[in-house]
C-alpha positions as CSV (number, residue, x, y, z in Angstrom):
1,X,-66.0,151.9,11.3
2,X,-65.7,149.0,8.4
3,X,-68.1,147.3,6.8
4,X,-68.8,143.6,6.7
5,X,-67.3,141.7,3.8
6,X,-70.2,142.1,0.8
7,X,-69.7,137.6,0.9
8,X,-71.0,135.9,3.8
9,X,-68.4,133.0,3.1
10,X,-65.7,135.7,3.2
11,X,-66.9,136.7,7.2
12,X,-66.8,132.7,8.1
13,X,-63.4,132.0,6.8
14,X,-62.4,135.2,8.3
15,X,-62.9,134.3,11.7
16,X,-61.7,130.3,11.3
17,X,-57.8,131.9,10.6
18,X,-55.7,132.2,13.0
19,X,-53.4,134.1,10.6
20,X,-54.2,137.3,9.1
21,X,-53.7,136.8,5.0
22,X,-52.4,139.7,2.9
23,X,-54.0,139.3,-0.9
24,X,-51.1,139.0,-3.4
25,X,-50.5,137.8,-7.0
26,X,-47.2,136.3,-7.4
27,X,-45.5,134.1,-9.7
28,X,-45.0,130.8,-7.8
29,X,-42.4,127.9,-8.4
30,X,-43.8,124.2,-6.3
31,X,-41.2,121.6,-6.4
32,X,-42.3,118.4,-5.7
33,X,-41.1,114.7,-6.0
34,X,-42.8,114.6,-9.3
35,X,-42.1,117.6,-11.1
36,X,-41.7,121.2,-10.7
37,X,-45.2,123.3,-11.5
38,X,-45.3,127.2,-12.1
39,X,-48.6,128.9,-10.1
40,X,-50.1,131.9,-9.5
41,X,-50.1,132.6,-5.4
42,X,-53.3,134.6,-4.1
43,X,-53.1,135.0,-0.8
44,X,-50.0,134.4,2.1
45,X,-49.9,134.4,5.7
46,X,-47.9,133.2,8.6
47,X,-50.4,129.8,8.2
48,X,-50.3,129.2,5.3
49,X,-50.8,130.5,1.4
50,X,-53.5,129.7,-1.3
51,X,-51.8,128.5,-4.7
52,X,-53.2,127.8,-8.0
53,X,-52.0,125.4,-9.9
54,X,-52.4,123.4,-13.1
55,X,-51.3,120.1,-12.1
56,X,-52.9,118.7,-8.9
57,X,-50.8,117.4,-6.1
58,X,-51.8,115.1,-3.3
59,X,-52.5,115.7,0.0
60,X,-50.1,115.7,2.5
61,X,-47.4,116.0,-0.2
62,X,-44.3,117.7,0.2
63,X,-43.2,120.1,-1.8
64,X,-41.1,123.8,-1.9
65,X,-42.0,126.6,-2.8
66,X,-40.3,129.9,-4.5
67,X,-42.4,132.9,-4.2
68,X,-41.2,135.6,-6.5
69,X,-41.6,138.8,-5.9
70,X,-42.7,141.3,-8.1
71,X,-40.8,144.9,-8.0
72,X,-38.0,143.0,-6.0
73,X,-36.4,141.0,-8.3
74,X,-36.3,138.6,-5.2
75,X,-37.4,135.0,-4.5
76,X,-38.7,133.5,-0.7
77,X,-38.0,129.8,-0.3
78,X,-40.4,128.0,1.8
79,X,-41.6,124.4,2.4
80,X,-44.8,123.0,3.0
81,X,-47.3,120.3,2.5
């Protein structure tokens, strides 16, 4: 049996994913048409990731991204918007 997450919020974003997200910290390069940012990514699943970043980019905006991987010495290219 598990127990419910301790934060409501945490139970009603839950069940709005369609993609289970695996918590992570990794470094994280976005490329975009005005610049290239370093971030911090929290979280990552098939649907999408959450990213924090210093510099605030608009939405819709397309950009690339280069996850690095910790322990790996390995980087995962992806796009998004």
């Amino acid at each position: 049996m598990t127990s419910p997450p301790a934060d409501p919020l945490d139970r009603r974003t839950q069940s709005r994913r369609k993609h289970t997200r695996a918590i992570i910290e990794w470094p994280v390069t976005v490329i975009s048409t005005t610049g290239s940012y370093q971030g911090k990514a929290a979280n990552l699943s098939r649907g999408g990731a959450l990213i924090y970043l210093s510099h605030e980019l608009t939405i819709g905006e397309n950009v690339r991204l280069a996850f690095e991987i910790p322990d790996y010495q390995d980087v995962i290219v992806a796009k998004g918007e």
